[in-house]
C-alpha positions, 0 to 999 in steps of 0.5 A: 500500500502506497502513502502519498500525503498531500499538503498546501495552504488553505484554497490552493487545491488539494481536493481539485488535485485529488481527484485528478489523481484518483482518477490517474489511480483507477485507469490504471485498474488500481484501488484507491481510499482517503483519508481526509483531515478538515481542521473545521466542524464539519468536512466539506470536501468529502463531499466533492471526492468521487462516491465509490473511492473509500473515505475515512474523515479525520475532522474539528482538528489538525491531522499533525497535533490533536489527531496525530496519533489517529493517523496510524489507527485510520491507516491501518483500518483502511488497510484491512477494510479495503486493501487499497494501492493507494492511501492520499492524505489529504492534509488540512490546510494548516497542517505540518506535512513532516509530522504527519509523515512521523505518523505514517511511519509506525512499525506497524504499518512497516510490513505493508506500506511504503511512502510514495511522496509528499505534495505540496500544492501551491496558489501561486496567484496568491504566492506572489503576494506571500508578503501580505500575510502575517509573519506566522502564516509565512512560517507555516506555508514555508514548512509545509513547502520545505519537506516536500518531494514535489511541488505542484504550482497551481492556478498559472492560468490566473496570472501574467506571464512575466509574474507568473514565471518570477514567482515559479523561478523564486520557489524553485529557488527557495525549494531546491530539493523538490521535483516542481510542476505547474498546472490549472485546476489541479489537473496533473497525472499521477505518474510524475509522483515518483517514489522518493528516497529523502530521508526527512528528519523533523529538528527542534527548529522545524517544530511549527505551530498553528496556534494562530489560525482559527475556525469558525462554524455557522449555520445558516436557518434560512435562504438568503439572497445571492446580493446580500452574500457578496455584499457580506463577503466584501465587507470581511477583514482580510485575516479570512483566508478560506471560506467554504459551504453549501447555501440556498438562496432566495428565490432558488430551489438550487443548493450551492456549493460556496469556495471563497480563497484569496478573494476568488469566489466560485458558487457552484450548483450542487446536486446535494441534500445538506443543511446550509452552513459555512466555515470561515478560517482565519487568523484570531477571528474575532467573536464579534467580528462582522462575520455572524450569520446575522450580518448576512442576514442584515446584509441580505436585506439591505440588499433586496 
């Protein structure tokens, strides 16, 4: 059974870039499962992986502190349910790729599983503008990146040309050991990720913490206008970096699947029968930010 864990900020793809490695996995008449870690109340993404892959939710923590140690416990019972060829780790997006690795690396997975990779995947829009975020955010994408055997650099579609190729040439730079790829929509094949022979050790140095970054769940008791919800996303602080949920709106019987990350939004119907509700995760959100369900109310309203 083959690990590959799968790293990258929050936004950058990493369900995108799943999916089109399961893919890759089954042409190849091969089985695969996940394991999905979501540092939110609930998973949002377990909904946008294909229903006949095997999914094991590791959710309401990070998969590299809190819920380390299940790590070990879902790999092995994913084993003996499925008998997969491939395990993904699909990280959280504040996770530390090294101490998931850690975990993956008990004796008693030894006889029957090897580590194919570690993927860092990156927003690079948003990388060139790396500098905007707190010195702490800057740390935790930086350790996610360093131990990486490949680096896949998303989203180039969405940049000039000259930016684009400064900001690849800079992480090639910064990121010497990893093997780099570029792609739009996380679409790359699975049979670039060789197996890697690095031999990575975690020092006290590279010991990260993501004490900063925080969720927040809400429920959403009733449709609100499609107005009043982009008038309530440019209203929020800047410290929000993901935003993610299913609303209904006014007048729509549709549900809708909501991915708001570096000041992109994609609302996109979705065939789903689930309660409406977003999570928002940011640095040190606030209690009495301007980011309740209420504001949304009132934004709504002000906007009919």
């Amino acid at each position: 059974m083959e690990i590959v864990i799968i790293t990258g900020f929050l936004g950058s793809g990493k369900t995108t870039m799943l999916n089109s490695l399961i893919n890759d996995v089954q042409q190849e008449n091969k089985k695969s499962a996940v394991i999905m870690n979501e540092f939110g109340k609930r998973s949002i993404d377990t909904e946008l992986i294909q229903s006949d892959v095997p999914i094991s939710e590791m959710i309401n923590g990070c998969i590299c502190c809190v819920m380390k140690e299940d790590v070990a416990t879902q790999l092995h019972q994913v084993y003996l349910e499925y008998q997969p060829d491939v395990v993904f780790i699909e990280c959280s997006g504040i996770a530390h790729p090294l101490e998931v690795l850690d975990a993956c690396l008990t004796p008693v997975l030894a006889p029957f599983s090897t580590i194919r990779t570690i993927i860092g995947i990156v927003d690079l829009p948003a990388y060139q503008h790396l500098s905007s975020y707190t010195e702490q955010t800057q740390q935790l994408i930086d350790i996610q990146l360093k131990y990486c055997h490949d680096i896949v650099l998303n989203k180039i579609d969405m940049m000039d040309t000259d930016d684009a190729i400064n900001t690849m040439k800079s992480i090639q730079e910064d990121y010497t050991e990893a093997d780099i790829f570029s792609t739009t929509f996380g679409n790359i094949h699975f049979s670039h990720f060789t197996k890697s022979n690095r031999d990575l050790k975690v020092t006290q140095h590279d010991a990260h913490h993501h004490g900063h970054v925080f969720h927040k769940y809400y429920p959403l008791t009733e449709p609100i206008t499609m107005e009043g919800f982009k008038t309530w996303l440019k209203d929020l602080p800047n410290n929000i970096y993901r935003i993610k949920g299913f609303i209904t709106f006014k007048n729509d019987p549709n549900k809708y699947l909501i991915q708001v990350s570096n000041d992109n939004l994609r609302i996109e119907q979705y065939n789903i029968n689930i309660d409406d509700y977003l999570i928002l995760i940011g640095d040190n959100l606030n209690k009495e930010a301007v980011f309740s369900p209420n504001e949304i109310k009132k934004a709504s309203h002000q906007s009919k």
